[in-house]
C-alpha positions in Angstrom: 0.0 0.0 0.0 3.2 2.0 0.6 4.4 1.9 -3.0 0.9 3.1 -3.8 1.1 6.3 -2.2 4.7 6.5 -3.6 3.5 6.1 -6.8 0.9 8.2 -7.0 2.8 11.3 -5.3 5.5 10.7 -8.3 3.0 10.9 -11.0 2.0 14.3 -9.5 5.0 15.7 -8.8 5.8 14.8 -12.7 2.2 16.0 -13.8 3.3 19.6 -12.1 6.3 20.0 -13.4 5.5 18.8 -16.9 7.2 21.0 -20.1 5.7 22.7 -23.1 4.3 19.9 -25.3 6.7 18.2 -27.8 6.6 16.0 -30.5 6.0 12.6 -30.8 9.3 10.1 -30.7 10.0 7.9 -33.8 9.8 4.8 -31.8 7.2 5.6 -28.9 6.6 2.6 -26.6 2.6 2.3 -26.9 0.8 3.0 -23.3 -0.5 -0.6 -23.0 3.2 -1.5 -23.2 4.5 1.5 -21.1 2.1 -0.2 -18.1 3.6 -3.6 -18.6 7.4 -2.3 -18.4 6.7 -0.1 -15.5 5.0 -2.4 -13.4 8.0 -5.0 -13.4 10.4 -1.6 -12.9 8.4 -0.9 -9.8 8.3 -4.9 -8.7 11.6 -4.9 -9.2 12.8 -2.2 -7.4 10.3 -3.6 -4.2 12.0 -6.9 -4.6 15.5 -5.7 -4.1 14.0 -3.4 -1.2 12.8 -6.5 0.5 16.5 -8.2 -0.3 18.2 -5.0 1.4 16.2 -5.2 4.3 17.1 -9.1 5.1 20.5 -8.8 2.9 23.5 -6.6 3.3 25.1 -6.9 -0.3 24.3 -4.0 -2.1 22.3 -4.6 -5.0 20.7 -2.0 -7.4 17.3 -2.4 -9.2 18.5 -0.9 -12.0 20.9 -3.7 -12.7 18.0 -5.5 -13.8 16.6 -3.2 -15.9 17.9 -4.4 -19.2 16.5 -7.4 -18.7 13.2 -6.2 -18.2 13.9 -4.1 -21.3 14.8 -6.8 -23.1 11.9 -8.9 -22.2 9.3 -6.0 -23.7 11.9 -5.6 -26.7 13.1 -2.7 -26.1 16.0 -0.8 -24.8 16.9 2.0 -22.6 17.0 4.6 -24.7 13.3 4.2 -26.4 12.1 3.6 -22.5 13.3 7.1 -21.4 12.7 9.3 -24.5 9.3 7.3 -24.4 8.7 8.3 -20.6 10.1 11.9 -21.2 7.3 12.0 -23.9 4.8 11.3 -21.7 5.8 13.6 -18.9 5.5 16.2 -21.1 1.9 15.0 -21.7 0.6 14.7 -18.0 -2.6 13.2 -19.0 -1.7 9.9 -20.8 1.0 9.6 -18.3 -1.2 9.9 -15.3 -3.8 7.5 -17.4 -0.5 5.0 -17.6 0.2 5.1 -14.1 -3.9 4.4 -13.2 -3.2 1.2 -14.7 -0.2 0.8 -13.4 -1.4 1.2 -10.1 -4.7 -1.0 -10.6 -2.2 -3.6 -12.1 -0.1 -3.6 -8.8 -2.9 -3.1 -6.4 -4.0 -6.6 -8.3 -1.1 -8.3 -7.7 -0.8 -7.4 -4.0 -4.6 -8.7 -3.4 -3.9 -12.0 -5.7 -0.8 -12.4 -3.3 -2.5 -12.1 0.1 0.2 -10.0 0.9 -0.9 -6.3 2.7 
């Protein structure tokens, strides 16, 4: 429920600070895919939160972010100048992140897990 609450103050704090509309990149993730790759970012980075707390090796969820990049088939660089698209177009973002939210809400209940 934590990560909720995170979530959702990110995607306003990004919905604030949004820029003047640009346009569109030449290869823009869609927002159905957007959802998918940002709810195994955020799992990811709540797994290896878990493993710091009962592990002290460091370990960074970003080192397993070309693998979930690679498992949507795509790469860094289309994720972020897909995601710096749609901060600077607060609405499909925030409509991204509803779904992202409902998707991890889902998961949490389907787990048993609070």
């Amino acid at each position: 429920m934590k990560h909720i609450i995170f979530l959702s103050s990110v995607v306003v704090f990004f919905i604030g600070c949004s820029k003047p509309r640009e346009a569109v990149p030449d290869k823009l993730i869609s927002p159905d895919s957007m959802v998918s790759i940002l709810v195994d970012i955020h799992l990811a980075e709540a797994a290896v939160n878990i493993t710091r707390i009962n592990d002290v090796q460091s370990f960074k969820a970003q080192q397993l972010y070309p693998a979930i990049f690679k498992s949507h088939q795509t790469d860094s660089t289309i994720f972020h100048s897909s995601f710096d698209y749609y901060l600077k177009h607060p609405e499909k973002l925030e409509a991204i992140y509803e779904k992202v939210l409902d998707e991890l809400s889902k998961r949490e209940s389907e787990s048993g897990k609070p």
